[in-house]
C-alpha positions in Angstrom: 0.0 0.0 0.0 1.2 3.5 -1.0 0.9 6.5 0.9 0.9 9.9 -0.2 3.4 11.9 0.8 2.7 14.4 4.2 2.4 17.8 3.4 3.7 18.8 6.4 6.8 19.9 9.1 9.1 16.6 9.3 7.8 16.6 13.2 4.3 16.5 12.3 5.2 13.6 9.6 6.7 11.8 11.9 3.5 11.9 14.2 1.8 11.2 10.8 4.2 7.9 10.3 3.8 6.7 13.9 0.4 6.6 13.8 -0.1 4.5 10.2 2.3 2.2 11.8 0.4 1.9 15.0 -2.6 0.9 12.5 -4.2 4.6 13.2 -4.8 7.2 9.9 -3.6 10.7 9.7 -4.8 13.8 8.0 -2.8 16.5 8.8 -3.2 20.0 7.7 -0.6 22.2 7.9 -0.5 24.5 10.7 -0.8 28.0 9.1 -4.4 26.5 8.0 -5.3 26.7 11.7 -8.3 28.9 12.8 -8.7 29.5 17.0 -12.2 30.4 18.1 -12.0 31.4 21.9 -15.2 31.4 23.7 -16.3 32.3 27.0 -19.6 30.9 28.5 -21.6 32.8 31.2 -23.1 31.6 34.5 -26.3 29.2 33.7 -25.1 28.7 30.0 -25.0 24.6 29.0 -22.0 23.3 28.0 -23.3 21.1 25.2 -26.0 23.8 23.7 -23.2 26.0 23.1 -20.6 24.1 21.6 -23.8 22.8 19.0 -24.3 26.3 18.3 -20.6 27.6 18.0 -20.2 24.4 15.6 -23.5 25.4 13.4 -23.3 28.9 13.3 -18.9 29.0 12.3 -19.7 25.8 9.8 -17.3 24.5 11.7 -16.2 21.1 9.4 -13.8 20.0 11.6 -12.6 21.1 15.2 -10.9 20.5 18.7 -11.1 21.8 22.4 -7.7 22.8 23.1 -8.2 24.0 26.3 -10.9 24.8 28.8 -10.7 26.7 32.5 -14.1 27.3 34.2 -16.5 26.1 36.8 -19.3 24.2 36.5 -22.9 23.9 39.0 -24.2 21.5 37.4 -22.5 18.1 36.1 -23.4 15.9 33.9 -21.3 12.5 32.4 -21.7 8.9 30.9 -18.9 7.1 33.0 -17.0 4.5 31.4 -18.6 1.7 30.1 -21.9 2.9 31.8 -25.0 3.7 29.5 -26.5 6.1 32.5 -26.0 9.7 33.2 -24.2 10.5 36.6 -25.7 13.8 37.2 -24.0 16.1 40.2 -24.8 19.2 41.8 -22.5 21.6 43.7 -19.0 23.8 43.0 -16.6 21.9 40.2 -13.3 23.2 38.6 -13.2 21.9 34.8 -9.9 20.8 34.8 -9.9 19.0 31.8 -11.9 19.4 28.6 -10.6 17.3 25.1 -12.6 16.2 21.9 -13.7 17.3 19.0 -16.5 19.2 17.0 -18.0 19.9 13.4 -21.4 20.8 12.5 -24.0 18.2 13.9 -21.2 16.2 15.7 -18.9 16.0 18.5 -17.3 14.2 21.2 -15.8 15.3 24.7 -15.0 14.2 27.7 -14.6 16.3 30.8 -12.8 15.7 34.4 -13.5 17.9 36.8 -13.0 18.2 40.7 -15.3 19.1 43.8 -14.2 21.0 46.9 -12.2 18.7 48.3 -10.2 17.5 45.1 -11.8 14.9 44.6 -11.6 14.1 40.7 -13.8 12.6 38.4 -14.3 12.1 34.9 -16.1 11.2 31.6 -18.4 11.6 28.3 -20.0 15.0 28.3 -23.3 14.4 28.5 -26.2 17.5 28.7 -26.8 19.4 31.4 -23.4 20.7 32.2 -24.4 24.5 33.7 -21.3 27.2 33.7 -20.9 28.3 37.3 -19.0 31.4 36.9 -16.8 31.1 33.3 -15.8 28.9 31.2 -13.4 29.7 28.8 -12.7 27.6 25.5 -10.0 27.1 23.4 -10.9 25.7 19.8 -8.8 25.2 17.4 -10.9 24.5 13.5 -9.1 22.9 10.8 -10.8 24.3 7.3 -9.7 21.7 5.3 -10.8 18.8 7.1 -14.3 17.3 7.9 -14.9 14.9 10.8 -17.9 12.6 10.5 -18.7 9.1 12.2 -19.1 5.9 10.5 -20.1 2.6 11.9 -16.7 0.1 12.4 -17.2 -3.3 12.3 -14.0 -3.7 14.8 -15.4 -1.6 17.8 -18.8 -1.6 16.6 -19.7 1.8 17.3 -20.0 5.1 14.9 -16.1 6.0 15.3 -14.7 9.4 13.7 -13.8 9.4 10.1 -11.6 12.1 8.7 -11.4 13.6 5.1 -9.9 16.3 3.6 -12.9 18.5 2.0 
């Protein structure tokens, strides 16, 4: 099998090579093709809601959270392996937020920490309510387009990625 060659830096081809050899696909566009959407949410605003409506109103084809630092009243995430919402009330730091976004379609997960520390984690689910900020870093990739497609190996809709 033939692959085309990367058009990118040598580091980022490298990343590129790794991951075919791990058995994972790459598209990589270079990094000057890179739009960052920063976006602060309010007190009461809903995690989820917002992030559908950034990704619908940029025509956003293909995007990542780079970054998030917030509070949260309201929590709300699918635990590993669980098919429930665990739903919690209270103060929470967001101290992590990763996935990715395009219009009609994302997936995040969250951690986040309580009072005391104590950390948790999971699949964003809805009902995620902004305490007093949260901040987002996004970073959209114009010439990509993230969909999902069923594969027959995990047996779930897993991301695809094209170049549009």
């Amino acid at each position: 099998m033939s692959l085309p060659a990367p058009r990118t830096s040598p580091a980022t081809g490298f990343l590129t090579l790794f991951l075919l050899q791990a058995g994972a696909w790459s598209c990589a566009a270079p990094a000057a093709e890179v739009r960052s959407h920063v976006v602060r949410l309010k007190p009461g605003q809903e995690l989820k809601t917002e992030l559908a409506r950034l990704a619908r109103e940029q025509h956003l084809g293909a995007a990542n959270v780079v970054s998030a630092v917030g509070s949260l009243t309201h929590v709300a995430l699918r635990f590993a392996n669980q098919e429930a919402t665990t739903l919690r009330e209270g103060h929470f730091e967001v101290v992590a937020l990763s996935g990715y976004l395009a219009d009609g379609e994302f997936h995040l997960h969250m951690a986040v920490s309580d009072g005391t520390g104590a950390t948790f984690g999971g699949h964003v689910m809805e009902g995620n309510r902004v305490y007093t900020t949260l901040v987002l870093a996004i970073d959209e990739h114009p010439r990509l387009r993230y969909r999902r497609q069923y594969d027959p190996a995990s047996k779930y809709d897993e991301l695809v990625i094209e170049e549009r």
